[in-house]
N, C-alpha and C positions, 0 to 999 in steps of 0.2 A: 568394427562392431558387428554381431555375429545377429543375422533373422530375428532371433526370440529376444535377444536385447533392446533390438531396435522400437519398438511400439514401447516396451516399458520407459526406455529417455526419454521417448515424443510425449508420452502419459506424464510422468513427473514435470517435464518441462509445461505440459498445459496447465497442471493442477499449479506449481509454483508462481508462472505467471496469470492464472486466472486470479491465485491469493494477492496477488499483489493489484492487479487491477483493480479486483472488489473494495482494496483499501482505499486505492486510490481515488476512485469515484465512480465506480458504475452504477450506483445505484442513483445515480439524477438520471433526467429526461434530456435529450438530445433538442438541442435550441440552436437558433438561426442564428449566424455572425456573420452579414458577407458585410456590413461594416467595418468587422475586425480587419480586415484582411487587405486593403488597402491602405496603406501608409500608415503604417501600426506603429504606434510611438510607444514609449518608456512609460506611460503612466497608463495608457490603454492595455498595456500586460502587468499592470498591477489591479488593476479593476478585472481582468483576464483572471487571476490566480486566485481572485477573493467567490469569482462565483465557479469557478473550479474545483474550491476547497470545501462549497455547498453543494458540492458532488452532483454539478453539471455538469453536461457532457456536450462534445461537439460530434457533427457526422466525419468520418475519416476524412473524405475531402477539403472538410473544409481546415481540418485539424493539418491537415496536409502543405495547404496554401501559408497556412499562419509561420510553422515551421521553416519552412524556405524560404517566408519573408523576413527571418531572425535572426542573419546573420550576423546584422549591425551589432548588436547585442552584445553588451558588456558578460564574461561569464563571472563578472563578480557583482554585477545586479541579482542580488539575490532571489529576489520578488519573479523578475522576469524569466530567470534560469528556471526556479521551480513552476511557474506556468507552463514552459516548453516539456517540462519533465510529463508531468500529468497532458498533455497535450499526446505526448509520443507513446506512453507507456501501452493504451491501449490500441495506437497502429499495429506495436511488434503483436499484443493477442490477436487479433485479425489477421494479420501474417502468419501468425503459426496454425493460426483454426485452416486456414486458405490454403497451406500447403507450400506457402510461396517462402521457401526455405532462407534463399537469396535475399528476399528483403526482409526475414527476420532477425537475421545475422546482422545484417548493416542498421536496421531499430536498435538492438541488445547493443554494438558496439556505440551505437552513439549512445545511450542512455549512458552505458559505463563511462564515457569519455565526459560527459554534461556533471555525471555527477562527481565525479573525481575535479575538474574542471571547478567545480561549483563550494566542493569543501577545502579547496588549498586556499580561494580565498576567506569563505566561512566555516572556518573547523566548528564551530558552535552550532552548527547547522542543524537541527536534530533529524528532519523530514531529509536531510540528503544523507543521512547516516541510514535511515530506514530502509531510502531507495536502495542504497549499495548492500545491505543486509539483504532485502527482497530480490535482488538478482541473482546475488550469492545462491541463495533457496531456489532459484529458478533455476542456477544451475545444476542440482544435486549437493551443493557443497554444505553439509553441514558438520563444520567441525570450530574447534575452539576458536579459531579467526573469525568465522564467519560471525557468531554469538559475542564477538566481539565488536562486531559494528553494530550489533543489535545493543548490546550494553552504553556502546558513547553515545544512541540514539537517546537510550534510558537517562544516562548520566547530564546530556546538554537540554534535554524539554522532560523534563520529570512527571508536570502537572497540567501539559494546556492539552484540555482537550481532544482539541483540530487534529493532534499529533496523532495523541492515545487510541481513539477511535479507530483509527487507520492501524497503529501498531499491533492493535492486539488480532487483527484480520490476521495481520501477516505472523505474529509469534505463537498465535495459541495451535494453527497445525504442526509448529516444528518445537510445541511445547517439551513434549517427552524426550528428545534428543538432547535440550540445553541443560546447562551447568543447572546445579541446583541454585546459584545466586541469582542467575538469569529466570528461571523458574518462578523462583519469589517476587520475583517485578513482574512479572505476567500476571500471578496470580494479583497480585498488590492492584495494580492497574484495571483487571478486571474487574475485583471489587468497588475501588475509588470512583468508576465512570457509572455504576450502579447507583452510587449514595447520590455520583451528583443529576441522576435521573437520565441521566445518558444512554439509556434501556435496550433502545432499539439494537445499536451493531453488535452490543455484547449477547442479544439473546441469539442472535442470526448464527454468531460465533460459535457459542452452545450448540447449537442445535446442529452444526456440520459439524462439531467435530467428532475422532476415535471415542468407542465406549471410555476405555484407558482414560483420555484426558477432559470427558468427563465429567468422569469420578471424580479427580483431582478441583475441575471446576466449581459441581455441586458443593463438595467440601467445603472452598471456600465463600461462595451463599449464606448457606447456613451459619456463617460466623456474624453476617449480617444483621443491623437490626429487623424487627417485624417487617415495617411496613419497606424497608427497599425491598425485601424477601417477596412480599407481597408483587409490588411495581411489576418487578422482575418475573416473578410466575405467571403476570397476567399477561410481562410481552411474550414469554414462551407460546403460550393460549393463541396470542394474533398469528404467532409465525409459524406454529408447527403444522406441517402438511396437513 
């Protein structure tokens, strides 16, 4: 890799894993577990993943401890695998903000190995279809495979929420790259989280992304009735600088 290349990988790789994190949960407040963290059972990482998925956050350390006390850990508990997922995901961003190349490389491969791990026994997985899409993007890779782990994310959780909110962090920057079929479910899902008053990530989304996409976002708005239109232009108002 040649000087002038190097800062642009480091740059795509922070923006790819920063989208992915944001999906993931950065937007909760950092809360105390040193509960979690001794003798951590099978139903305490399902109570773990429910307030994880209310996009709380833990401090590295202690994210750190929970991890390496998980190895008991069935990788076909499902519940429990995707705790550890969102658990890790924001060590490797810390690792790569720090410089600490070595242990972002060893984050990145475990996420891949948990998630790969996670969907041979749940192929219906949707959120570990997402993660494996969102690494993909983290790696630079975006071509018809990749938009293809984005589409069985699409295909196995069509309508819940929890998902959507997260997915569209991650799909609406790698909007203009996808198929046009892939397109149309970003766009479709952006609208749907609108109607059902889901305001907040979709207008945050808006508001980062290319002029380009948008365009294509507004567009779809405007197909909207009055008052989500409304909703929606008032969260742009809360979030815009």
């Amino acid at each position: 890799m040649s000087a002038s290349s190097e800062p642009k990988t480091i740059a795509f790789r922070t923006f790819g894993l920063r989208t992915l994190i944001c999906a993931i949960g950065c937007l909760g407040l950092a809360w105390g577990i040193s509960n979690f963290v001794k003798g951590i059972a099978v139903d305490e990482f399902w109570d773990l993943e429910a307030r994880l998925l209310q996009f709380e956050n833990f401090s590295g350390t202690a994210a750190s401890r929970i991890l390496e006390s998980a190895d008991h850990l069935s990788s076909c508990d499902t519940h429990s695998q995707r705790a550890l997922l969102l658990l890790e995901i924001p060590l490797a961003d810390a690792a790569l903000r720090s410089g600490a190349a070595h242990e972002y490389d060893l984050h990145i491969q475990s996420l891949e190995a948990r998630t790969k791990r996670m969907l041979s026994c749940s192929p219906r997985d949707s959120f570990g279809w997402l993660v494996d899409f969102g690494l993909e993007v983290q790696h630079g890779r975006l071509n018809r495979n990749t938009f293809d782990l984005l589409a069985m994310s699409y295909d196995t959780s069509p309508n819940e929420a929890w998902v959507g909110v997260r997915r569209i962090v991650i799909a609406i920057p790698a909007m203009l790259a996808a198929p046009e079929a892939i397109q149309k479910k970003i766009l479709a899902e952006f609208q749907n989280l609108i109607r059902q008053r889901f305001v907040e990530i979709p207008a945050r989304a808006y508001l980062n992304a290319s002029v380009s996409t948008r365009a294509l976002l507004k567009s779809s708005v405007e197909q909207l009735d009055p008052l989500s239109q409304k909703i929606f232009a008032d969260a742009l108002q809360r979030f815009r600088p």
